[in-house]
C-alpha positions in Angstrom: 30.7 11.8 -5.5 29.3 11.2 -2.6 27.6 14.7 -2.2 26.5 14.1 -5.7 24.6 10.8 -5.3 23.0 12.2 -1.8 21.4 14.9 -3.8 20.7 12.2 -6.2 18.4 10.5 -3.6 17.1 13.2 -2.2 15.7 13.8 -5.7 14.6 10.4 -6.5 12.5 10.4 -3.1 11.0 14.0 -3.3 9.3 12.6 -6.4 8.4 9.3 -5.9 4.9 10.0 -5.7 5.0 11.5 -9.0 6.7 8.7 -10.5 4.2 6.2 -9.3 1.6 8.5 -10.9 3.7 8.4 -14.4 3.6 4.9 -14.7 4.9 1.6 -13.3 8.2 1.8 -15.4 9.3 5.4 -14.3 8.5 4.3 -10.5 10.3 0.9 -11.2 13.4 2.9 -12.6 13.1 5.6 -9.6 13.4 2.2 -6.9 16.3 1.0 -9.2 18.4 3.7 -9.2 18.1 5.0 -5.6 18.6 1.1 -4.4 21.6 0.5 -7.1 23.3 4.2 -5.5 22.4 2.7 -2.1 24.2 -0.1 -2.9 27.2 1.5 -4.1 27.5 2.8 -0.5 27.0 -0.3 1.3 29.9 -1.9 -0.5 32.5 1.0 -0.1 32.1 2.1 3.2 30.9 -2.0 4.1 27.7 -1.3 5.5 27.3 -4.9 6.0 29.7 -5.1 9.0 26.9 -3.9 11.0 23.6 -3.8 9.0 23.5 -7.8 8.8 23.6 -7.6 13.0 20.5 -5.9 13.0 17.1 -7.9 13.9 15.2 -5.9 10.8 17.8 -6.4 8.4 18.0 -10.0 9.1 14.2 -10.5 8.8 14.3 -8.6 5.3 17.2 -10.9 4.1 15.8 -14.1 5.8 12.3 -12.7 3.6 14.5 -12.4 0.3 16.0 -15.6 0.7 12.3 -17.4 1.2 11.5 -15.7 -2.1 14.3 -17.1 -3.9 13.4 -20.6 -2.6 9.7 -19.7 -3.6 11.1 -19.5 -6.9 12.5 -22.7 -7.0 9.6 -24.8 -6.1 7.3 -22.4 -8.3 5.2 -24.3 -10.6 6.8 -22.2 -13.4 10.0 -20.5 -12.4 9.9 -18.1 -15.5 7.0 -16.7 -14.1 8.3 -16.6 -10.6 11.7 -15.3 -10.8 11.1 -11.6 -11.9 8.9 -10.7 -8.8 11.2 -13.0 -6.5 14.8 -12.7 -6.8 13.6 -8.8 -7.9 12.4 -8.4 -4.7 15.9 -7.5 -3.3 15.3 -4.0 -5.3 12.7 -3.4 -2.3 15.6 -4.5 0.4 17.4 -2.1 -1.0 14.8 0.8 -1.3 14.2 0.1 2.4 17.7 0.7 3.6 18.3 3.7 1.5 15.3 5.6 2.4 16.7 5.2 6.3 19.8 6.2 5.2 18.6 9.4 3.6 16.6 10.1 6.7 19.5 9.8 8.3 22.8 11.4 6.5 20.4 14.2 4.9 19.2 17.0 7.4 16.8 18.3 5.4 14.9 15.2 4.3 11.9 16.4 6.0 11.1 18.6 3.3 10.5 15.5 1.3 6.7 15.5 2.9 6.4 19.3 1.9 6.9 18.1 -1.9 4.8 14.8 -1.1 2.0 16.9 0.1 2.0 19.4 -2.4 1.7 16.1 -5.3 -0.9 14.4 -2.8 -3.1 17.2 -3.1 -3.5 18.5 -6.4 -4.2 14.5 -6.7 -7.5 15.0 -4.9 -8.4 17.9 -6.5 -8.3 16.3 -9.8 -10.0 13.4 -8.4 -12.7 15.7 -7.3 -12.1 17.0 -10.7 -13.3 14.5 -12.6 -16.0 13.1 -10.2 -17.9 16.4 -11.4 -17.0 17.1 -14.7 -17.0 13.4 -16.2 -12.9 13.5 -17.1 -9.3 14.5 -14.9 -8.5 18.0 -15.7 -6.6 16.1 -18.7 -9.2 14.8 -20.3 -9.2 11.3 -19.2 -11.3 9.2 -17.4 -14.6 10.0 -19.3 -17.3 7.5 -19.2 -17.0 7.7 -23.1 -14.4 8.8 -24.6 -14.1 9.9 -28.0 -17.2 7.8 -28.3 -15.6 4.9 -27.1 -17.0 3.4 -23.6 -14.2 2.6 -20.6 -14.3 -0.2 -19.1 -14.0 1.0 -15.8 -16.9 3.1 -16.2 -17.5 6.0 -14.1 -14.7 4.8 -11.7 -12.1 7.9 -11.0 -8.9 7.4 -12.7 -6.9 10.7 -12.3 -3.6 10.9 -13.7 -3.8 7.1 -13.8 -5.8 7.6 -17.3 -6.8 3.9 -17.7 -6.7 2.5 -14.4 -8.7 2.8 -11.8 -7.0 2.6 -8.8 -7.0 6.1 -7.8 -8.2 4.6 -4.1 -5.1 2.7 -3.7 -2.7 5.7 -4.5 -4.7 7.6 -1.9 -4.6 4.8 0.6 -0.9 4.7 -0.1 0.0 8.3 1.2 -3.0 9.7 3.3 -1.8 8.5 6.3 1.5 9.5 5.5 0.3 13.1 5.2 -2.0 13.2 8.0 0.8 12.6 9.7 2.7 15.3 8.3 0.2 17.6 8.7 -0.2 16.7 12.6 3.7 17.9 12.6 2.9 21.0 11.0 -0.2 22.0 13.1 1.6 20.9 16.2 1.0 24.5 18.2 -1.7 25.7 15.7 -4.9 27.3 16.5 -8.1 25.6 15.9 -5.5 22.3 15.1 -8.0 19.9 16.2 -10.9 21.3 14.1 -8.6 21.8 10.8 -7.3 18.2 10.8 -10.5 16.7 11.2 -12.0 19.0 8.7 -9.1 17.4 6.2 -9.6 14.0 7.2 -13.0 14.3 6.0 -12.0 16.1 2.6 -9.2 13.3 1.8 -11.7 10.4 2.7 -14.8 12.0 0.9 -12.1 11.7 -2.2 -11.2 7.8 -1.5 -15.2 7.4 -1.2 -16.0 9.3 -4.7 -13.6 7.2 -6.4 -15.8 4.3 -6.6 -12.9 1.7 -4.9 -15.2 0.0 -2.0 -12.0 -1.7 -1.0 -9.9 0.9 -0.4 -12.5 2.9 0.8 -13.3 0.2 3.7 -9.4 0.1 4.5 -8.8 3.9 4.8 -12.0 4.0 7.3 -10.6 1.4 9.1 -7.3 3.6 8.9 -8.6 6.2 10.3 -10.4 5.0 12.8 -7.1 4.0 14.2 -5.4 7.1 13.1 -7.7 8.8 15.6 -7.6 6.4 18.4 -3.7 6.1 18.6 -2.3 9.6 18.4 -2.9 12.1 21.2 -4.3 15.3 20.0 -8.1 14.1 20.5 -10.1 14.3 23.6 -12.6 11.6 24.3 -15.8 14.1 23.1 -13.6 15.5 19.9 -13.0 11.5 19.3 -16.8 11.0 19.8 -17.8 14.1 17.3 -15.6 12.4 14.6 -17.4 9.1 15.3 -20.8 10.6 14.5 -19.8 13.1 11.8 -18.1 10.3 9.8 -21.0 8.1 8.9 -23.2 11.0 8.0 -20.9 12.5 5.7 -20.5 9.0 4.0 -24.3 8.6 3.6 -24.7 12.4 2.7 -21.6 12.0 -0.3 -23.5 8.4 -1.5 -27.1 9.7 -1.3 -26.0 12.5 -3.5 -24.7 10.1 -6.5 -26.6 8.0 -8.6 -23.3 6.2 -9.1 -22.0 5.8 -5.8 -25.7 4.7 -4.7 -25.3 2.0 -7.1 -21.6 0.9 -6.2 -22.0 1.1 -2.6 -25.6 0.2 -1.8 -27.3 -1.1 -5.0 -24.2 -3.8 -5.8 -23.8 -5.3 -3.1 -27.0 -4.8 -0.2 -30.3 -4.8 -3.0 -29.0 -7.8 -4.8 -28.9 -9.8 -1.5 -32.4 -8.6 -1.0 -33.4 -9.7 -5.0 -32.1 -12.8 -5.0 -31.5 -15.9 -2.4 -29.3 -15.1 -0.1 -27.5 -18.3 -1.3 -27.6 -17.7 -4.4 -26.2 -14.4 -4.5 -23.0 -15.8 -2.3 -23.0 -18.7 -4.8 -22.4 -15.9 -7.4 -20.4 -13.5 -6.1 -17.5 -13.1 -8.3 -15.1 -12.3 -5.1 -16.4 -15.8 -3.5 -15.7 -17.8 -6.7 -11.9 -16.3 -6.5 -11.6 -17.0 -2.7 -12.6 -20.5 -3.2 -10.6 -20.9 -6.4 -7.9 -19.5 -4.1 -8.5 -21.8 -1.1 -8.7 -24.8 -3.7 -5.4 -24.5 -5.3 -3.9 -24.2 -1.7 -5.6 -27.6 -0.8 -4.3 -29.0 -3.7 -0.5 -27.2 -3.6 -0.8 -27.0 0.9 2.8 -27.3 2.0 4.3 -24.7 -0.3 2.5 -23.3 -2.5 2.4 -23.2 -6.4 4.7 -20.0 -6.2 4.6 -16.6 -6.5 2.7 -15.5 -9.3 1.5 -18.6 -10.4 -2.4 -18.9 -9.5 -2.5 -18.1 -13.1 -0.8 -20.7 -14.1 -2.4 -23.4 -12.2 -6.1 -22.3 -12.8 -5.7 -21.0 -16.4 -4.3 -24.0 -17.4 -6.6 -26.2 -19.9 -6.0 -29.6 -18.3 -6.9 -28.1 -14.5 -9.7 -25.5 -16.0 -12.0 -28.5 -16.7 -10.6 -31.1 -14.0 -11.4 -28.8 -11.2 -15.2 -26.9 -11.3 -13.8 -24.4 -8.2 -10.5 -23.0 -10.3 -11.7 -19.6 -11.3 -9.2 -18.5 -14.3 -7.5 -14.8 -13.4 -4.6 -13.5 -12.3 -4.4 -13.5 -8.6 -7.4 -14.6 -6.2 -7.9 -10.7 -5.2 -7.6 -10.9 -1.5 -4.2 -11.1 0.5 -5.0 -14.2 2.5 -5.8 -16.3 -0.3 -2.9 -15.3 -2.7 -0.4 -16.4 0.3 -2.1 -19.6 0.8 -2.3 -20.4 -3.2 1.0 -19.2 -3.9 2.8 -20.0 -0.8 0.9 -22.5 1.0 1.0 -23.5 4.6 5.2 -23.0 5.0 5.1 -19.6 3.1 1.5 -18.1 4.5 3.2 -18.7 8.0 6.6 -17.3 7.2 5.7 -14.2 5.3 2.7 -13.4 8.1 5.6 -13.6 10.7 8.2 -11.6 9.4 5.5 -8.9 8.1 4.0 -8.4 11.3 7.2 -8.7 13.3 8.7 -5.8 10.9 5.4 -4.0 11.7 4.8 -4.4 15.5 8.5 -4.8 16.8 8.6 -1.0 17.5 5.3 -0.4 17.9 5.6 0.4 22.0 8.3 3.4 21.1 6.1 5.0 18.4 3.2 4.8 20.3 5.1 6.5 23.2 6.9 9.2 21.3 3.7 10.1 19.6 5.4 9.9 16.4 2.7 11.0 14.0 4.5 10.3 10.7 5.4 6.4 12.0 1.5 6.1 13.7 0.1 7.1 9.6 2.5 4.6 8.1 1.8 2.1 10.7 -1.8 2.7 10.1 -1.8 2.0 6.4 0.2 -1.2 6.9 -2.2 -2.6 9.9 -4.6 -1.9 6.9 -3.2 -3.9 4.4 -4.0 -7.1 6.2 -8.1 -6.9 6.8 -9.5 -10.1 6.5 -11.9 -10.6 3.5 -11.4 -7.5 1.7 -10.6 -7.8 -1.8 -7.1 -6.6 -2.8 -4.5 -6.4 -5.7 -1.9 -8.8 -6.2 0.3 -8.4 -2.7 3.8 -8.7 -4.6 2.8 -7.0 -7.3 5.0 -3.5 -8.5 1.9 -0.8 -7.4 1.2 -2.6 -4.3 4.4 -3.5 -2.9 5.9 -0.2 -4.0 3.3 1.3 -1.5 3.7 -1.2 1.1 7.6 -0.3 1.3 7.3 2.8 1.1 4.9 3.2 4.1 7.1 -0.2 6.2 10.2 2.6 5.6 9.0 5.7 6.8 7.6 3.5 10.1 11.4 3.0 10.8 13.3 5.6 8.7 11.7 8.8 10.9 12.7 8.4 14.2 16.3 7.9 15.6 14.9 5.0 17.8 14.0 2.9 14.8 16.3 4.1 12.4 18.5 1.0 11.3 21.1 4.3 11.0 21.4 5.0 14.6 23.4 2.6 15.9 25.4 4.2 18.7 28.8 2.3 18.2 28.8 3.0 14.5 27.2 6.2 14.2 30.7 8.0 13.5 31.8 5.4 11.3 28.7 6.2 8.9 28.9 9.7 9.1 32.4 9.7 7.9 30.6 8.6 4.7 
């Protein structure tokens, strides 16, 4: 049995990457299944004798437990209590992907498979950036006659969403850091991973996703500057070579002229500079997101409920900065709308103390697959930049994934290695 289900996960992980490109419900039933065989485990062989001593454990629990109490004081609990009290799926996920690293020798071939998935993913995004449509057929400006609404955004295997950015910004630095492992003694290493640096963030930039094209420069940027490989002048040379091959890629697409230079810099220039911030779609949702939070500041109107406090016909006409949508599009703002003052606070806190605690040891060790994953989270939390909903099943599906492999990859952070139980586990 127990053989059995570690093959199980093995499986389940080698493929996750796939099964977020299938669909939200095949990635939703892949996190299900390897938490619900991880669970198994911790209750036969009692896991929680030790697990709930650790400091990371404790912070992920204390995080569940604020979520649950988010639900209760959410301005509609039905909306509320799916994302919440479903968030233990993730607490879960997290532990079990340690413990494969851990119990499974061979789990580093999971980032051979991962690899392998990641890059026929930019092909195909390259794919359709010159033929019009993925190597399936989708993602055509018109298809079948019919116009998409996303226009000549890539959507890759994503058919009729465009957020092939944010799956690229969810495993580049994962694979960069890989790929430092592999090159390790290479000849011409240096040269070769630059040269794919530029090839995975020429494919973030073609995809159209200013967002996530902004946080995977910032990513790599500190990529660069934290792991050891680089000299100061190769450091320099990938400083000067990475703005020219951004303006070379733009300047040589009517399209990405437009997203990146004509959207945003000549309609400053056209109209009033006032104006244009008046405007700006992504200022009316930050202030509709700062207005509900001064109007819900101690905690909040709960996860997932912006919606239901903006959309609402009594508040859409009693309040002229409630912009009606979903979420308010940038991490900052969700928290303080859906969490307030209390929540913004707690959830900064136990993020970034998840995310920094160890940061001395990975820096030291040079541990290039925890420096990617560290380097995507850091990412996650630029001020200003427009974002998907935080709690969301895409987003924090990626954001797991990437706090996971930051602790599951090295026996240091490993919540695994725990010298005075180590034989008890293995016995599992």
């Amino acid at each position: 049995m127990i053989n059995l289900s570690n093959k199980i996960f093995f499986i389940l992980l080698l493929f996750f990457p796939l099964s977020v490109l299938v669909g939200p419900s095949i990635s939703l039933i892949n996190i299900v299944i390897t938490s619900a065989i991880y669970l198994y485990f911790f209750l036969k062989f009692k896991h929680y004798n030790f697990l709930l001593k650790d400091k990371t454990v404790r912070l992920l629990t204390f995080l569940y437990l604020y979520l649950v109490f988010n639900t209760i004081i959410s301005l509609s609990i039905e909306n509320s209590i799916y994302r919440n009290l479903g968030f233990i799926r993730f607490v879960l996920f997290f532990l079990a992907i340690n413990y494969i690293f851990f119990a499974i020798k061979t789990s580093a071939k999971i980032f051979f498979i991962w690899t392998i998935i990641f890059l026929i993913f930019i092909f195909d995004v390259y794919f359709e950036r010159f033929s019009g449509a993925n190597i399936f057929g989708w993602g055509a400006t018109s298809l079948n006659g019919v116009p998409q609404p996303h226009g000549e955004r890539i959507v890759s295997f994503f058919k009729d969403e465009p957020i092939a950015g944010a799956f690229i910004n969810g495993f580049i630095f994962i694979i960069l850091g890989y790929l430092l492992n592999v090159l390790k003694n290479k000849k011409y290493r240096n040269i070769i991973f630059l040269i794919t640096i530029l090839i995975f963030f020429s494919a973030v930039l073609i995809t159209g996703e200013r967002s996530n094209t902004l946080k995977v420069l910032f990513g790599l940027i500190l990529l660069v500057c934290l792991i050891d490989i680089f000299d100061f002048k190769s450091k320099i040379t990938f400083f000067i070579v990475l703005p020219i091959l951004i303006m070379i890629v733009v300047n040589n697409s009517d399209y990405l002229k437009h997203r990146y230079i004509g959207q945003i810099f000549s309609k400053i220039y056209a109209e009033k500079n006032l104006e244009y911030f008046e405007n700006n779609i992504y200022i009316k949702l930050y202030k509709s997101g700062f207005e509900v939070f001064k109007n819900n500041p101690l905690t909040g109107v709960g996860n997932k409920n912006y919606r239901v406090e903006t959309c609402s016909h009594k508040n859409k006409f009693k309040k002229n900065d409630y912009f009606c949508t979903t979420h308010p599009h940038q991490i900052y703002f969700e928290f303080l709308a859906e969490h307030g003052f209390v929540g913004i606070i707690l959830l900064l806190y136990i993020f970034f103390k998840l995310i920094f605690k160890n940061l001395r040891e990975i820096i030291g060790s040079q541990n290039y697959l925890q420096i990617g994953a560290f380097t995507f989270l850091i990412s996650n939390f630029l001020p200003l930049l427009p974002s998907g909903a935080f709690f969301s099943d895409f987003n924090i599906s990626l954001f797991i994934l990437n706090l996971s492999i930051l602790y599951a990859v090295n026996e240091k952070t490993n919540i695994f290695f725990i010298k005075e139980n180590k034989n008890d586990i293995f016995k599992i």
